[in-house]
C-alpha positions as a printed Julia matrix, in Angstrom:
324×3 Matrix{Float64}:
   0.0    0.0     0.0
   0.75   3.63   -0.6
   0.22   5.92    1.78
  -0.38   9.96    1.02
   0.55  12.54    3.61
  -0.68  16.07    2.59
  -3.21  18.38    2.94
  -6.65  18.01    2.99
  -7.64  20.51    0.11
  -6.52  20.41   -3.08
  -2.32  20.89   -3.36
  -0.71  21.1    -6.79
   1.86  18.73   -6.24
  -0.33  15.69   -4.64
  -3.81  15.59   -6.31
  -1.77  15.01  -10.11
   0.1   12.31   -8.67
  -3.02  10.74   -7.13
  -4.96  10.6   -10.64
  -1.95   8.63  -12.2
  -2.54   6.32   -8.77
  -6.0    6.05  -10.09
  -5.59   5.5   -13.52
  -2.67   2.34  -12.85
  -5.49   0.83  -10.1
  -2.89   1.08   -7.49
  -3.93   0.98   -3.85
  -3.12   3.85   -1.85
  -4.79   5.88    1.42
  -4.63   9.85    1.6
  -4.29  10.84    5.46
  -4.45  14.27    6.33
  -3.15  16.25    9.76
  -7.31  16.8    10.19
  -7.97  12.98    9.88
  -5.86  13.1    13.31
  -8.83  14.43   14.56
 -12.13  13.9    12.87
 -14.29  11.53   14.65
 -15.59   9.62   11.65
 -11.99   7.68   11.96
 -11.61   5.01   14.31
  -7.01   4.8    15.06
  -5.49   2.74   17.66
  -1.88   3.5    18.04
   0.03   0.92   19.99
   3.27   3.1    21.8
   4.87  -0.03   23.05
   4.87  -2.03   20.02
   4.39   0.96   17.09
   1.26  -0.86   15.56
  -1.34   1.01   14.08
  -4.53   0.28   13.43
  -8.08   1.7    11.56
 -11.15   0.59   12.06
  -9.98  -1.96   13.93
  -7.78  -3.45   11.69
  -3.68  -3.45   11.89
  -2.6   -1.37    8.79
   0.93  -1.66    9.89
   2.63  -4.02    7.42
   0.32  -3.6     4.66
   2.21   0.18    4.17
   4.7   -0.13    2.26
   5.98   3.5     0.32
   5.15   6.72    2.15
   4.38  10.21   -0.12
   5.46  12.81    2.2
   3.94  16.15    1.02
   3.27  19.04    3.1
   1.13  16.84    5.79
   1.38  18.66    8.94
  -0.02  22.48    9.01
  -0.82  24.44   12.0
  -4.59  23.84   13.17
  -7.28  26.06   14.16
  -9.72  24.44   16.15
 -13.3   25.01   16.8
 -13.76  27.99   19.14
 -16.45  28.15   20.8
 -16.02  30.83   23.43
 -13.62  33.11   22.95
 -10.81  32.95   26.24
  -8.55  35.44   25.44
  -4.38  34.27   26.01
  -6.44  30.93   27.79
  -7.41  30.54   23.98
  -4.87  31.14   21.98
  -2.75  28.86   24.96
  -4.94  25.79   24.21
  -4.77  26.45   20.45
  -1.14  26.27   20.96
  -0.85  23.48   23.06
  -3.05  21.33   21.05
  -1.09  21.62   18.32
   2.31  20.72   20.05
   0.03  17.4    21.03
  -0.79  16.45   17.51
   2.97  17.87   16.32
   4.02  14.82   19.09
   1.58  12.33   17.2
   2.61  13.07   13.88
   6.33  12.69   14.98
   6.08   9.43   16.68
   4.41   8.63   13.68
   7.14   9.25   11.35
   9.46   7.19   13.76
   7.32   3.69   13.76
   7.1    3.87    9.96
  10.67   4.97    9.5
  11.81   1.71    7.87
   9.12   2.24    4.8
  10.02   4.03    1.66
   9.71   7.74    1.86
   9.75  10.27   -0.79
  11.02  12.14    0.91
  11.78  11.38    4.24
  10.26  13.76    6.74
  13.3   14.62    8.67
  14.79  16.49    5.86
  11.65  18.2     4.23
  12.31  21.16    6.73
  15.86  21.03    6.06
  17.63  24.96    6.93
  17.94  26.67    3.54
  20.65  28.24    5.38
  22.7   24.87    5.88
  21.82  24.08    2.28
  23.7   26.94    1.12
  26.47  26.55    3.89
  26.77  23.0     2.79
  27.14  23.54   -0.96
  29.62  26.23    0.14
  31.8   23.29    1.73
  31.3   21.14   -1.38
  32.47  23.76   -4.0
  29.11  24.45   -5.59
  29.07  28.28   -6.74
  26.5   30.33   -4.04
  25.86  33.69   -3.5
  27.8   35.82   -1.1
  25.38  35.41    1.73
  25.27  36.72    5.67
  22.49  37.05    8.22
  22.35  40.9     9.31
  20.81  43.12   12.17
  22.09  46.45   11.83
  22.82  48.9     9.16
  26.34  49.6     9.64
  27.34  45.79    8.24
  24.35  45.9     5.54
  26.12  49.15    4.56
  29.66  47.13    4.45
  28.45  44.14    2.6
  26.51  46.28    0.16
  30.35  47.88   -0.75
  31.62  44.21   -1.05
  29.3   43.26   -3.34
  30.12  44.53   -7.06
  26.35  43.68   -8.51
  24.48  45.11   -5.33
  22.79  42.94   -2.61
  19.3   41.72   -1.88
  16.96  40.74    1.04
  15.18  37.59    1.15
  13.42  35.23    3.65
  15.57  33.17    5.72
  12.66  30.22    5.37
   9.47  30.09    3.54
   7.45  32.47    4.45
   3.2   32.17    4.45
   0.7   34.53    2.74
  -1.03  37.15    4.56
  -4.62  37.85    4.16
  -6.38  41.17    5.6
  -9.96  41.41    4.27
 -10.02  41.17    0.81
  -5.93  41.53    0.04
  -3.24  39.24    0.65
   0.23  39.62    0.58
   3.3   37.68   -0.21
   7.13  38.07    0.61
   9.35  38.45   -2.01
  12.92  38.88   -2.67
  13.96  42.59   -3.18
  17.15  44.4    -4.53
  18.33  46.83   -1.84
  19.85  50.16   -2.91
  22.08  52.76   -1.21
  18.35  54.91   -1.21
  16.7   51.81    0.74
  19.67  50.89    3.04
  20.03  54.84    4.06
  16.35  54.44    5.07
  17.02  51.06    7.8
  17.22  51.54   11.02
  20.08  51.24   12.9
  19.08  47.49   14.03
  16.43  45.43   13.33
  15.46  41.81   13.07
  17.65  39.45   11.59
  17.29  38.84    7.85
  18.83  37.09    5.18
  21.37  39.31    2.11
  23.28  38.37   -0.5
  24.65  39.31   -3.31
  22.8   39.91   -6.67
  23.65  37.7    -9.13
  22.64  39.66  -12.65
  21.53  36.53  -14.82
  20.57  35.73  -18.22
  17.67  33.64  -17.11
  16.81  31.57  -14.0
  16.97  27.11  -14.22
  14.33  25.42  -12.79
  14.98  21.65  -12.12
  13.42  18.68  -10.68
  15.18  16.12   -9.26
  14.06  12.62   -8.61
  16.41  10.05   -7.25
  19.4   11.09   -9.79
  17.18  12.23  -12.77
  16.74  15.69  -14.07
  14.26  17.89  -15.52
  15.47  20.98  -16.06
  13.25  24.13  -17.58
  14.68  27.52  -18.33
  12.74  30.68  -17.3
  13.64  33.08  -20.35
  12.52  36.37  -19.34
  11.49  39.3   -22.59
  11.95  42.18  -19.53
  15.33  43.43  -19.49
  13.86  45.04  -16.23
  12.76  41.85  -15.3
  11.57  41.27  -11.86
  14.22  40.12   -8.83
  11.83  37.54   -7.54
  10.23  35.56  -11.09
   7.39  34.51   -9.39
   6.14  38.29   -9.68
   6.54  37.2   -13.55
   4.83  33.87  -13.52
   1.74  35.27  -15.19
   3.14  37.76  -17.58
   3.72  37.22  -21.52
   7.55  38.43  -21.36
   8.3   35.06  -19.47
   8.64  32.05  -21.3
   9.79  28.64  -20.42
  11.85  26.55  -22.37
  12.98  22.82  -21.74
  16.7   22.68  -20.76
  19.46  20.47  -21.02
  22.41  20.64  -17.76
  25.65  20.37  -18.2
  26.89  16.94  -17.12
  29.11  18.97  -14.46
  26.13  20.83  -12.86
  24.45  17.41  -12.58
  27.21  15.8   -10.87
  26.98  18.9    -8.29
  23.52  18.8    -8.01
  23.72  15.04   -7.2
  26.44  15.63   -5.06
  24.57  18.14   -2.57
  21.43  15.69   -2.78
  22.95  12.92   -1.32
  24.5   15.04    1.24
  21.51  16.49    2.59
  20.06  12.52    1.93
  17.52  14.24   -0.63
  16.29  11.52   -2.83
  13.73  14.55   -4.78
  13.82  18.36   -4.48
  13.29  21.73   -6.65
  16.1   23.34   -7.28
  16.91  27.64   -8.48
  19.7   27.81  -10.55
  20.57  31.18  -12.26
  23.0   31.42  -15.02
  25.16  34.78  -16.15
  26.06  36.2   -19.37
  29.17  33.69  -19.24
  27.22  30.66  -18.91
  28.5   30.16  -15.35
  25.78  28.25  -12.75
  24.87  30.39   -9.38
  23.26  27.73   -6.84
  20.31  29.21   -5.19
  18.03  27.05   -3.39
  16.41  23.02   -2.96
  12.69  22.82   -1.48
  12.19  19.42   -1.14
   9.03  19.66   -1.63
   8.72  22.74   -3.87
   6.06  23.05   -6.82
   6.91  21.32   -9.88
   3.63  21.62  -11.96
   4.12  24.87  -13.89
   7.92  23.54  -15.6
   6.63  20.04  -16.12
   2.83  21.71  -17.19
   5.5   24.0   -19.96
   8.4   21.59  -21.14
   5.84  17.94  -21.59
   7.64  16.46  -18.43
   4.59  14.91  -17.26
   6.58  15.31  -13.5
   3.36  13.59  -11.56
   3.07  10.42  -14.42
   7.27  10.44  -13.09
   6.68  11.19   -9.62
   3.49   8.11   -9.49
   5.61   5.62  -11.52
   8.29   5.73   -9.3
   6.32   5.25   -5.94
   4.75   2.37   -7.94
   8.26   0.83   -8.83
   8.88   0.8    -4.87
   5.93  -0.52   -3.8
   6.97  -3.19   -6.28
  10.17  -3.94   -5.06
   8.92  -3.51   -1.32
């Protein structure tokens, strides 16, 4: 059996895979963080032996490959009087209960198949790039900052200026009938005269001026690599503010055998069998690592270059559960 771990609405990445699932008739079960708590499911968890069973019947053995995508989410339960901090407490604490769950849950099933394993989907984008560092992969000049005197001296030691991004993955904010996203943005002398003298720590590096941007996805030492060729020559910083704009085109690629060995190289490092990986290339065709989300979105590449990345992503769980 297959087992699913994501959300319980509809997420890009998952719900594809799932109709391939469908269409090859191969068993599988979809859990969600809320089917933790819905009464309509009948679990037994056994803590001394790690046996788990629904409906009253063990499900333990029969899993066999484990789709790891995006499962656990903060949770915001039913309020039904309104308690103030004695609210918001309990809100918090619940979730630390079921974030205990879902982790001991992880740890019984640890000998399955994962794609990927859970451990690493959080993995610190700041290790990632301190780790390709180590392994001779070309980064970006990078530092974590608090006060404008040092953005001021790394600006200077950066010939192409410096940006500002998130150090993790930051969520969407809604307010009323807006919402608002973090993006990366160029800093110049005009906005760094206009910091404070400190503030909270956040994430610059160094601009690397690019021809156009590499998106690849990366499944256990196979590439599919898409080029995001940009009209603009006052194209955005961050391309997803260009997603839905004519001037951006995307254009299957083919990676140099050495950036694959790299790429490879850093995966197995960070024990990454899959991942999404930023890549930005310069006027002299030289590679600029930026990021892996193991669990980034693949659908709009694979949707533009005919990779077909769910049929991929499907056939290969079904491959394990056939060798399992």
């Amino acid at each position: 059996m297959i087992v699913i771990l994501s959300f319980s609405y509809y997420e890009q990445g998952t719900d594809p895979v799932i109709d391939w699932l469908l269409y090859y008739k191969v068993p599988f079960v979809k859990i969600c963080v809320e089917d933790l708590l819905t009464k309509s499911h009948e679990y037994n968890l056994d803590v001394n032996t790690g046996r788990l069973s629904i409906a009253g019947t063990d499900i333990t053995d029969k899993i066999k490959v484990i789709f790891f995508r995006r499962f656990y989410r903060y949770l915001q339960f039913e309020n039904k009087e309104t308690l103030g901090e004695i609210s918001r407490k309990i809100f918090y604490e619940s979730n630390e209960e079921l974030n205990g769950l879902t982790q001991f849950l992880y740890k019984i099933f640890e000998e399955k198949i994962w794609f990927p394993r859970p451990e690493v989907v959080n993995v610190n984008k700041l290790t990632i790039t301190y780790i390709a560092s180590k392994l001779g992969i070309k980064t970006p000049k990078s530092a974590i900052i608090n006060n404008k005197n040092d953005v001021v001296k790394f600006h200077n030691s950066c010939s192409q200026g410096i940006i500002n991004k998130p150090i993790g993955r930051l969520s969407y904010y809604t307010f009323g009938r807006y919402t608002y996203n973090t993006y990366t943005t160029k800093y110049t002398e005009e906005k760094i005269e206009k910091l404070q003298n400190s503030f909270f720590p956040s994430l610059f590096q160094e601009a690397v001026i690019s021809q156009y941007e590499v998106r690849v996805f990366y499944i256990d030492g196979d590439f599919y690599a898409t080029a995001a060729v940009s009209s603009n020559k006052d194209r955005n910083i961050d391309i997803k503010r260009s997603f839905n704009t004519k001037e951006l085109r995307w254009i299957p690629y083919a990676l140099p055998e050495s950036v694959k060995l790299d790429i490879t190289k850093l995966m197995k490092e960070i024990d990454l069998v899959t991942g999404s990986i930023d890549l930005l290339v310069d006027d002299e065709n030289n590679f600029t690592f930026i990021e892996v989300n193991p669990v980034g979105q693949y659908l709009a590449p694979s949707n533009q270059s005919n990779y077909y990345i769910d049929k991929i992503i499907a056939e290969w769980l079904i491959k394990k559960l056939q060798l399992a």
